[in-house]
N, C-alpha and C positions, 0 to 999 in steps of 0.2 A: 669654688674652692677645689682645689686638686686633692687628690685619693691618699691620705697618710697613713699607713699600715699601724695598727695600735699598739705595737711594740716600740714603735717611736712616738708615736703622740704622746705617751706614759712613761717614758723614758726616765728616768730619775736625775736632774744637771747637779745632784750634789751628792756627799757620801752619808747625808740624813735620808734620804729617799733609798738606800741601798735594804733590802730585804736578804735577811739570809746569808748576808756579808760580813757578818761581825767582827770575824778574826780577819779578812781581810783591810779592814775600812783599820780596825785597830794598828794593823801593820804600819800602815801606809801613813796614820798619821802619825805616830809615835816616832818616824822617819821624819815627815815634814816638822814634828813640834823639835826632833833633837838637832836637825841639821845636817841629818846623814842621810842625804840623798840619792841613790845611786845615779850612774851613767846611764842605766840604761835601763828598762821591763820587759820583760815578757809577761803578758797575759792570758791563761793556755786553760785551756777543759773543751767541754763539750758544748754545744749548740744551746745558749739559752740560758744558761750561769749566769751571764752578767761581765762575761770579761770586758766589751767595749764599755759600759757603763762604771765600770770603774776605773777606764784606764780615762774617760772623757773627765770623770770625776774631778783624779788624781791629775792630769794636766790640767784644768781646771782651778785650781788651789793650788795649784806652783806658778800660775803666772797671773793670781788675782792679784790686786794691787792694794785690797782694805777687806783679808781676810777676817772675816767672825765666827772666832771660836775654832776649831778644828775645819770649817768648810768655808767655801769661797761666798763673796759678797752678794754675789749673782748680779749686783746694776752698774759695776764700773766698766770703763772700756775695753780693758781686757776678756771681763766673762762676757759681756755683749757680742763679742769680737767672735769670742770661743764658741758662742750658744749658737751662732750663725753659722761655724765651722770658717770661719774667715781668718781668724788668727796665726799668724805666720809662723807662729813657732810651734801651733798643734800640729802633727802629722799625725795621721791614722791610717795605718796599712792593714789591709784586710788579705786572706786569702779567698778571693771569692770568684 
């Protein structure tokens, strides 16, 4: 088995597993439950907040296909797609 740094093995694929996020996760769905989507996010602080993990989230639950509840379904083709990183419509740009 190859070497997985534990910040990704523990990674959270939904906005229930978000710690510390509250006012973010409440943002984000209050947006996906009213329809007002934006075009575009930035996700911005410092090393270790959690911005990739909720931008995976939030892409995550905009193109599940039988979301439950406020967070994505995690077993359709879509979040399978997404949890692999294979998904064509996820991009994640880093500056690294």
């Amino acid at each position: 088995m190859a070497y997985l740094a534990l910040y990704r093995r523990f990674r959270p694929s939904g906005f229930d597993g978000l710690i510390g996020q509250d006012h973010i996760v409440r943002t984000l769905t209050n947006q996906i439950n009213t329809g007002r989507i934006g075009h575009a996010y930035i996700f911005e602080g410092i090393s270790g907040v959690g911005r990739l993990s909720c931008a995976r989230a939030f892409a995550t639950r905009l193109v599940c296909e039988n979301p439950s509840g406020g967070d994505s379904c995690g077993v359709c083709k879509s979040c399978a797609m997404s949890a692999a990183g294979s998904h064509p419509d996820i991009r994640i740009i880093t500056n690294q």
